[in-house]
Every structure is written in structure tokens, then in C-alpha cells.
C-alpha positions as CSV (number, residue, x, y, z in Angstrom):
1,X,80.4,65.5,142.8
2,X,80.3,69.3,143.1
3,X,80.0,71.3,139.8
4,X,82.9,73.6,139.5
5,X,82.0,77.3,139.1
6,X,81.6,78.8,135.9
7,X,83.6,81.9,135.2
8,X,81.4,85.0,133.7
9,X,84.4,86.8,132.5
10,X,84.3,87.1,128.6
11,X,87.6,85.5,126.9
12,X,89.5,88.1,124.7
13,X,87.9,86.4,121.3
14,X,84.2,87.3,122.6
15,X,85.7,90.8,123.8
16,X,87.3,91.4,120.2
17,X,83.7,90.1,118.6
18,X,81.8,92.2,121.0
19,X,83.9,95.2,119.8
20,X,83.9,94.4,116.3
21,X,79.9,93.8,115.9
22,X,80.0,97.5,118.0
23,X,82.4,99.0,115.4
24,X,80.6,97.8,111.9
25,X,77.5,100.3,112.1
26,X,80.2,103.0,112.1
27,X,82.7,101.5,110.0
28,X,79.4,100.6,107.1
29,X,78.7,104.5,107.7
30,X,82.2,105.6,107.1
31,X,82.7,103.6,104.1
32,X,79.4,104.2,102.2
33,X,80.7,107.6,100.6
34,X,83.5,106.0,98.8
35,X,81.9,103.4,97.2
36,X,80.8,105.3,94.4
37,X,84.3,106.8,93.7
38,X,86.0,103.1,94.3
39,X,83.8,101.8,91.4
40,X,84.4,104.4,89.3
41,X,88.6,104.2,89.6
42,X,87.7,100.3,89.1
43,X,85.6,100.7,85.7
44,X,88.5,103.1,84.6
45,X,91.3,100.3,85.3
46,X,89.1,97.8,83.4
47,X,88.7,100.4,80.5
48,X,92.1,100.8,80.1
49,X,93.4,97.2,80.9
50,X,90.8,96.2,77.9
51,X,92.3,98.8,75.7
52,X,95.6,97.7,76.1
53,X,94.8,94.3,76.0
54,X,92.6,95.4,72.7
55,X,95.8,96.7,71.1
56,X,97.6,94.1,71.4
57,X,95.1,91.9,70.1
58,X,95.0,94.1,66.8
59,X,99.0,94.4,67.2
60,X,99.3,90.4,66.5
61,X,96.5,90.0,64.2
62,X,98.2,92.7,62.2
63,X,101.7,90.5,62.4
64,X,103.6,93.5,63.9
65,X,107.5,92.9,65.0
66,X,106.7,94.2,68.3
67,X,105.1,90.9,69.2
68,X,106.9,88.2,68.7
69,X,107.4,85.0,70.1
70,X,111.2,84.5,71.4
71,X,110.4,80.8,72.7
72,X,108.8,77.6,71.6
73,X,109.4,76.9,75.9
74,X,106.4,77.6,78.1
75,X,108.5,77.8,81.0
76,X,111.2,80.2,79.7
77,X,108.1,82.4,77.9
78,X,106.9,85.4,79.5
79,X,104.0,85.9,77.9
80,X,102.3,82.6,78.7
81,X,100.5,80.8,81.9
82,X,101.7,77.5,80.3
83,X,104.7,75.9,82.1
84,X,106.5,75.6,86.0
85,X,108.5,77.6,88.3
86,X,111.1,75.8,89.8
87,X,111.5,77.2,93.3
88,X,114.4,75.7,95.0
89,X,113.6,72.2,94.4
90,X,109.4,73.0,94.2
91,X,108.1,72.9,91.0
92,X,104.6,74.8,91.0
93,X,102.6,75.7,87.4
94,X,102.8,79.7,87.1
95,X,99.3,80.2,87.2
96,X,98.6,78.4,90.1
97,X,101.9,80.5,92.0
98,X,100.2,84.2,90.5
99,X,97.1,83.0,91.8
100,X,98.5,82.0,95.4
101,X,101.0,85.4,95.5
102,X,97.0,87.0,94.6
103,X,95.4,85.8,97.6
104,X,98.8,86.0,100.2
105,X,98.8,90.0,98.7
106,X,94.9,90.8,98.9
107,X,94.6,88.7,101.9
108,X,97.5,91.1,103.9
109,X,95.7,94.2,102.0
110,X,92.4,93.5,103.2
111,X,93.2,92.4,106.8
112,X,95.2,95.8,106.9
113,X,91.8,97.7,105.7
114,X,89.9,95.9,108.7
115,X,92.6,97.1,111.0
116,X,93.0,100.6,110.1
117,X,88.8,100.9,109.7
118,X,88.7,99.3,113.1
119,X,91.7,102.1,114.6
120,X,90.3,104.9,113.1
121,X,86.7,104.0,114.8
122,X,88.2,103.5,117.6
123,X,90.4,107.2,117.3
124,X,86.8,108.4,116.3
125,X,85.1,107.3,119.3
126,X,87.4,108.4,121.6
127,X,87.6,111.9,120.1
128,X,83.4,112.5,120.0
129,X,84.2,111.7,123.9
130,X,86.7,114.2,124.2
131,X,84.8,117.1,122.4
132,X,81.8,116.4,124.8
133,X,83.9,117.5,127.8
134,X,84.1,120.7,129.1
135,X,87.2,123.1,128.8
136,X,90.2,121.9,130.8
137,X,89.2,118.6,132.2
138,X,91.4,115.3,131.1
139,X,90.1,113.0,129.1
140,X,89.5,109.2,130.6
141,X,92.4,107.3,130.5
142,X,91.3,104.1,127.8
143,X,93.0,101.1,126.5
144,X,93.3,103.2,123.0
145,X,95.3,106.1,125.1
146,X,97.7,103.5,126.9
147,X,98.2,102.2,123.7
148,X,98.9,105.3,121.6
149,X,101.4,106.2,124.5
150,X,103.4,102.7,124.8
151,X,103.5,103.2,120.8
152,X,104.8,106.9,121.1
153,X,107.5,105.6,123.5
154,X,108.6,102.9,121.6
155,X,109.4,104.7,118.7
156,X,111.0,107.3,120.8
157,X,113.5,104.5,122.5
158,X,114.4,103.3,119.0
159,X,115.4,106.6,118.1
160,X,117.1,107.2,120.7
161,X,118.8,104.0,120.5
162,X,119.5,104.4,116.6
163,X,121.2,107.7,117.7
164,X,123.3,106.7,120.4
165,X,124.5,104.3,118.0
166,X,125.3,107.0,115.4
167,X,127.1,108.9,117.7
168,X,129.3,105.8,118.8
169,X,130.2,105.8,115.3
170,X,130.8,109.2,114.9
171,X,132.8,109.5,118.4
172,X,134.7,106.3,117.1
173,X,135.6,107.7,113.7
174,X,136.8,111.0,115.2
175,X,139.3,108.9,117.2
């Protein structure tokens, strides 16, 4: 039995890896500048989350009115992670529903950061390219180019289309 041929060509997912392990030495480099300032706004939220939470504590202690429990319920109180949500027929505990709307929300957030760090290496690249050219010679055409320009027409046919529609409307009110 004959062996079958093996094909070289490298599937998309080792293309995308390729490309990525390319991309982190410039996206580390890009990044290393702000983390200084990002742990600064982060000790300044935790500051003032404490000092809220701080005057509240002294708030109750003190028996203020602006505290004040309105339900012996878990589930109908506010102000507690006791009790259930009652989605539709699910019942879930409300801590363990914050803590999965956490992760869906930081999950989406951070994927986002990868993508825009990876697009703006990739803008970054293709721009030290340009500058290296000489005066009035085209750039290469690249698969970041093609893509910019199918983007650029896309939103240009949907506006297009959103005002042909306006204008049907308008021409149809004027009738």
C-alpha cells in the first residue's frame, strides 16, 4: 500500500499561531508603557471602592436611617448575595449569575484587547513598510490592505443602502 502524500501547506490555525507568536514581541513592547499608569487608575478604584465601602461600614454601625433593611427575603433584597434569580423557569443563586455575567463581560473585553493589539500591530507593520519606500511608489498590496478596502466598501454600501431607503420614504411621504 502506497503512502498518500503529505501536504506542506500550513492550515489557517498554524498560520494564525505563526502570526500571533510574530506579533507578541511588538505587542509586549507596545504595552509595557502603560502598565505603570493601568496600576495606578487600579490602586485609585480600590482606594475609593474601600472608602465607600468604609462609610458604609461606619454608616450601619452608627444605626443611621440611610441603611436600612426593607426585607427579611434574600431574594427580594438588594443588598445581599443570599437568595435565587428566577430566569424564565432557571433558578440560578445571584452570586453564582454576577460571577458568570463577570467572566461572559471580561472574557468579550479581553478577547477585544487581543484583537485590537493584534490590528494595530498589524496597521503598525504595514506602515514602517510604507515609510521605507521611496516617494511615489505604491505600497504592496497585503491581506491587511484588501481587508481595510472590503471593510471601507461595506460600510459605504450600507450607507448607501440606508439612504436609498430614506429617500423612498421621503419620495413616499411627499406623494
Amino acid at each position: 500500500m502506497e503512502l498518500a502524500l503529505e501536504d506542506k501547506t500550513p492550515s489557517p490555525l498554524e498560520r494564525l499561531r505563526e502570526l500571533t507568536a510574530k506579533a507578541t514581541p511588538s505587542i509586549v513592547a507596545m504595552t509595557k508603557p502603560l502598565i505603570q499608569p493601568l496600576g495606578l487608575a487600579l490602586g485609585v478604584c480600590i482606594a475609593v471602592v474601600v472608602v465607600i465601602m468604609g462609610a458604609g461600614l461606619i454608616l450601619n454601625l452608627l444605626g443611621s436611617p440611610m441603611i436600612m433593611v426593607t426585607t427579611e427575603n434574600p431574594t427580594a433584597s438588594a443588598v445581599t448575595p443570599l437568595g435565587s434569580i428566577n430566569l424564565g423557569g432557571l433558578i440560578i443563586n445571584k452570586t453564582v449569575f454576577f460571577i458568570i455575567l463577570a467572566v461572559i463581560v471580561l472574557g468579550i473585553t479581553g478577547g477585544l484587547a487581543i484583537l485590537l493589539a493584534l490590528t494595530v500591530n498589524g496597521v503598525s507593520q504595514q506602515v514602517d513598510e510604507v515609510k521605507k519606500l521611496p516617494a511615489g511608489v505604491e505600497p504592496p498590496d497585503s491581506p491587511l490592505v484588501r481587508f481595510t478596502n472590503w471593510v471601507f466598501r461595506l460600510i459605504e454600501f450600507f450607507l448607501k443602502w440606508v439612504d436609498d431607503i430614506l429617500e423612498g420614504a421621503k419620495h413616499s411621504v411627499e406623494r
